[in-house]
C-alpha positions in Angstrom: -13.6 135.7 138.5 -12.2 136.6 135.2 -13.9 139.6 133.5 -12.2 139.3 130.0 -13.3 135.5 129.6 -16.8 134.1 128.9 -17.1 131.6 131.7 -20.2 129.6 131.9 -22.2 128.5 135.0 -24.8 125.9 135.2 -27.4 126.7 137.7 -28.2 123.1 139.5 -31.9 123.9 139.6 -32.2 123.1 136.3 -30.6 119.6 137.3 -32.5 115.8 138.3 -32.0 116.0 142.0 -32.8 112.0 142.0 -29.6 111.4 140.0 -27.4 114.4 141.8 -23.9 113.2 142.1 -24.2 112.1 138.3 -25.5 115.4 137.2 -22.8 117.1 138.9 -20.2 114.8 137.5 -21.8 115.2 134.1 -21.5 119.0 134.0 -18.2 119.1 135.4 -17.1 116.8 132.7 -18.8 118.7 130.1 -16.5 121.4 131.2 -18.7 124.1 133.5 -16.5 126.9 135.0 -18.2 126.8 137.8 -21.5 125.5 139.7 -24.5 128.8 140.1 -27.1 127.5 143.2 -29.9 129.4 143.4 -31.0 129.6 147.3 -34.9 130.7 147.7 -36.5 131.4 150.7 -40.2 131.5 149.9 -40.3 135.4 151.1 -38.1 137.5 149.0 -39.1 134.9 146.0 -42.1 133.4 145.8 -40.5 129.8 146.1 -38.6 127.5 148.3 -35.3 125.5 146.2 -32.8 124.1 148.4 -30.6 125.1 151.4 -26.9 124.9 153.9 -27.6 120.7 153.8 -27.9 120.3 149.7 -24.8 122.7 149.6 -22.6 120.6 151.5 -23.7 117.8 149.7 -22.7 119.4 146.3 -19.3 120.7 148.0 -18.5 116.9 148.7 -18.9 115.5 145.1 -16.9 118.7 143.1 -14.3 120.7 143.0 -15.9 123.5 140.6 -16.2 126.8 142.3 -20.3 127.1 144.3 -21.1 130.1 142.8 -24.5 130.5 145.7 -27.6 133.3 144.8 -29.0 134.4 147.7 -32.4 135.1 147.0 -33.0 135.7 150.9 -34.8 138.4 152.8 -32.3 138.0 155.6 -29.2 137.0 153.5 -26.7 138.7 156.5 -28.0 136.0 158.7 -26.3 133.1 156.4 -23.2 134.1 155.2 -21.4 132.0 157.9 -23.5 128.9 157.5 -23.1 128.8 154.0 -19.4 129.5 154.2 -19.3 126.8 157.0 -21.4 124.7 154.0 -18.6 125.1 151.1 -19.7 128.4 149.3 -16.9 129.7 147.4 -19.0 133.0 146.8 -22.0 135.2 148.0 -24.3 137.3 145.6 -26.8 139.1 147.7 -29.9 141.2 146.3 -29.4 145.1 146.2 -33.4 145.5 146.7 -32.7 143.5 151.0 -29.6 145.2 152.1 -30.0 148.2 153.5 -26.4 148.1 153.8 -25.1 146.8 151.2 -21.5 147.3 152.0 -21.5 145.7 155.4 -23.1 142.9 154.0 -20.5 142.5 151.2 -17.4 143.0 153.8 -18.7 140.3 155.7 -18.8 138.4 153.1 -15.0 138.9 152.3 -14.2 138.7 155.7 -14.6 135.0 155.5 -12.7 134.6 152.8 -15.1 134.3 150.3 -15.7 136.6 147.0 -19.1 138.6 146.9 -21.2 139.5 144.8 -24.5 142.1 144.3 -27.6 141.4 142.3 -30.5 143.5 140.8 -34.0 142.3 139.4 -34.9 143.2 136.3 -37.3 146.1 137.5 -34.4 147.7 139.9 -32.5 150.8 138.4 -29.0 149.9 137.5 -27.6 152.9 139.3 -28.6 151.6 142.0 -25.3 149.0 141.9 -22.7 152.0 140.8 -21.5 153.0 144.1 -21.0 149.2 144.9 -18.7 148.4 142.1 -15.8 148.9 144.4 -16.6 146.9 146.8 -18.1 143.6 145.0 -16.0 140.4 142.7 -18.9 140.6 140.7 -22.5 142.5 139.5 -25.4 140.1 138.7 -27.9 141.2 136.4 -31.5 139.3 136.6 -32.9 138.6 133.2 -36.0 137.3 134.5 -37.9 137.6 137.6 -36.6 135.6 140.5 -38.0 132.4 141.8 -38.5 130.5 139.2 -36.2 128.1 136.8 -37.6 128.3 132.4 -38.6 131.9 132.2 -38.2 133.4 129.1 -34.4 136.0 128.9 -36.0 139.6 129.4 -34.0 141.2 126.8 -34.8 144.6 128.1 -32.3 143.8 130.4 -29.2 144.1 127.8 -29.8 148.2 128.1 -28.7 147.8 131.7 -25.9 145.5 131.4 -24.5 148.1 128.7 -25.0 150.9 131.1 -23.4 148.6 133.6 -20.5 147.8 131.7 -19.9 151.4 130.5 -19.6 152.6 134.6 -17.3 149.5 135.1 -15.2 150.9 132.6 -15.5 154.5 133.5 -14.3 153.5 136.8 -11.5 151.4 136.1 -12.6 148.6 137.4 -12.6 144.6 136.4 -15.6 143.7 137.8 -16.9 140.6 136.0 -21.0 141.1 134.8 -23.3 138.2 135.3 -26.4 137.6 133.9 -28.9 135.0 135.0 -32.0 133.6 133.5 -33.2 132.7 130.9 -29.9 132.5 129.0 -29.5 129.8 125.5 -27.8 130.1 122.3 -30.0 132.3 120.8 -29.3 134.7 123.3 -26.1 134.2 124.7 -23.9 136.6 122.3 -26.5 139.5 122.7 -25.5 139.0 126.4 -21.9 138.4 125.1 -22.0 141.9 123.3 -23.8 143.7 126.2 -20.9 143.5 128.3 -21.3 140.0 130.3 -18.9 137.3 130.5 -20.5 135.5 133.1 -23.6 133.5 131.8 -26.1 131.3 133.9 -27.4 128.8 132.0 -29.7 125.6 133.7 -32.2 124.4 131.0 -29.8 124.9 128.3 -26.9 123.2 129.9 -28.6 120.2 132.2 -31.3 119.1 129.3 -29.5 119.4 126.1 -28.5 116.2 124.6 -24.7 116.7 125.0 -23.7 119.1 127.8 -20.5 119.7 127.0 -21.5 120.9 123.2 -24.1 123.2 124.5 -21.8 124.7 127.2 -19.1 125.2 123.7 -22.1 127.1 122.0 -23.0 129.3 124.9 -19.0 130.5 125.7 -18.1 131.3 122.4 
């Protein structure tokens, strides 16, 4: 994942699961950089989305890269069933791994990229010692679990803090930020530091896709 570019990622929660196939062609079209599907397992979030069977189902109609959020207590158990699903990439929550790096190794071990995700209430130190080991560090802007919260913009702080380690480090590790995200507040997240933005309401119910994914990238 390029951490120079803005690259913009629809989350399909946001999407009408009765007309699937032509919301995925739709956003495609529109010119998505790549699909974000948010997996919830009613225990670490308080709510249930969609699982290995809607995954593969997605995988068959599109050729974007499956960005997949693991919002899982147990996210270790699934790596290989997900992989096995079509997941081109893992992010896994900092606040379930006790082991963090395992985790993420196994992830790469099958071939896929990985990534490692904080809620808006866990310290953003807690992710430095990671940044070597990870494609990419997700930022939460709202609480997990649920699709149209309002952005948290008391998250922008972290994601500068984020961005100045990444740098201080060398590294090229791509920030995401996920929730919440429309025009109004895409170039404060811009400016912050991240240059991967998920956006579902925005994207999946404005009136032309493809114009509001153009407002949100530059």
């Amino acid at each position: 994942m390029n951490a120079t570019h803005t690259q913009i990622a629809p989350s399909l929660l946001s999407a009408d699961f009765a007309h699937l196939k032509d919301e995925i062609n739709r956003i495609e079209e529109a010119g998505a950089d790549f699909l974000h599907l948010d997996i919830m397992d009613g225990h670490f979030v308080p709510n249930i989305s969609f699982g290995i069977p809607v995954v593969k189902a997605v995988r068959r109609e599109t050729r974007l890269k499956l960005d997949t959020h693991l919002m899982l207590a147990n996210p270790g158990d699934f790596i290989k069933p997900f992989k096995d699903a079509g997941a081109d990439s893992l992010t896994v929550h900092l606040e379930v791994c006790q082991d963090p790096e395992k985790v993420l190794g196994e992830i790469r071990d099958l071939g896929m990229e990985c990534g490692l995700a904080v809620n808006p209430g866990t310290p953003i130190e807690g992710l430095f010692p990671h940044l070597p080991h990870v494609d990419l560090a997700l930022v939460m802007s709202v609480e997990p679990g649920f699709g149209g919260q309002s952005f948290k913009s008391e998250v922008l702080e972290k994601v500068r803090a984020l961005h100045l380690q990444i740098s201080r480090e060398g590294l090229t590790v791509p920030i995401q930020i996920d929730g919440g995200v429309t025009p109004d507040n895409a170039a404060s997240c811009r400016e912050a530091g991240a240059r991967l933005l998920v956006a579902g309401s925005s994207v999946f119910r404005a009136p032309d896709a493809a114009v509001a994914i153009d407002i949100l990238r530059r």
